[in-house]
C-alpha positions in Angstrom: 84.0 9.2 110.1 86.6 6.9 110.7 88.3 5.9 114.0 91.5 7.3 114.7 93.4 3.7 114.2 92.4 3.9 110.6 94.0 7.1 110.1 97.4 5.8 110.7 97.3 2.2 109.2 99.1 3.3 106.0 101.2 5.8 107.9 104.2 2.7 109.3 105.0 -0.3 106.8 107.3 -2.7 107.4 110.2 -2.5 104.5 111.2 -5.8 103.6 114.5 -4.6 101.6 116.2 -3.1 104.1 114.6 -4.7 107.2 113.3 -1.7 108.8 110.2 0.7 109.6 109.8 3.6 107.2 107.5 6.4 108.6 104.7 8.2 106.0 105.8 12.0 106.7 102.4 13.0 105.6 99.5 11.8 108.4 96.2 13.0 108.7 95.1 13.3 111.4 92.0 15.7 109.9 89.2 13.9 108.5 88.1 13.9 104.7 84.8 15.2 104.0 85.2 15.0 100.1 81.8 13.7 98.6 79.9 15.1 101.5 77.2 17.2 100.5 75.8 20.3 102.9 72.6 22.4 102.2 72.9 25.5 104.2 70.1 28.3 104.7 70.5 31.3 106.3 68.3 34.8 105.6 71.3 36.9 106.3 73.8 37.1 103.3 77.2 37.4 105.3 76.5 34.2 107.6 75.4 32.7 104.4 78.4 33.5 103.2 81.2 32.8 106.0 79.7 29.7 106.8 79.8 28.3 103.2 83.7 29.2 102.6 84.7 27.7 105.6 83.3 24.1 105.0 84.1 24.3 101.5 87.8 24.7 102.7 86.8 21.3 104.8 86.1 19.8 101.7 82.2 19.5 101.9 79.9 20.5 98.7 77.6 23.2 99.9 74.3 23.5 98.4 73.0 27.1 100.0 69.9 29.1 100.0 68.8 32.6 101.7 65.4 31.2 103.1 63.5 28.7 103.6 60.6 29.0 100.8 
């Protein structure tokens, strides 16, 4: 995970043309967990289940499995 600073080092640039500070409309301040990679296990189906679409909405891969063996 990144420091906050590094989330907004693209977000102000210095505009040489006109001599002034544009602002990036479109911070994040939310972390990117693209090319993460979760393995989840859980014996009941609906946990399984809720827990997988929410991270995948976070942007991890999820790798799941209903038990252990």
């Amino acid at each position: 995970m990144q420091p906050i600073p590094a989330y907004f080092d693209n977000a102000i640039h210095f505009d040489s043309d006109n001599r002034g500070i544009k602002m990036n409309t479109e911070i994040s301040t939310q972390p990117s967990y693209q090319g993460y990679t979760l393995l989840i296990v859980d014996d009941n189906p609906t946990n399984l289940g809720v827990l997988t679409d929410y991270l995948e909405e976070q942007g991890f891969d999820i790798l799941s499995a209903e038990d252990g063996e």
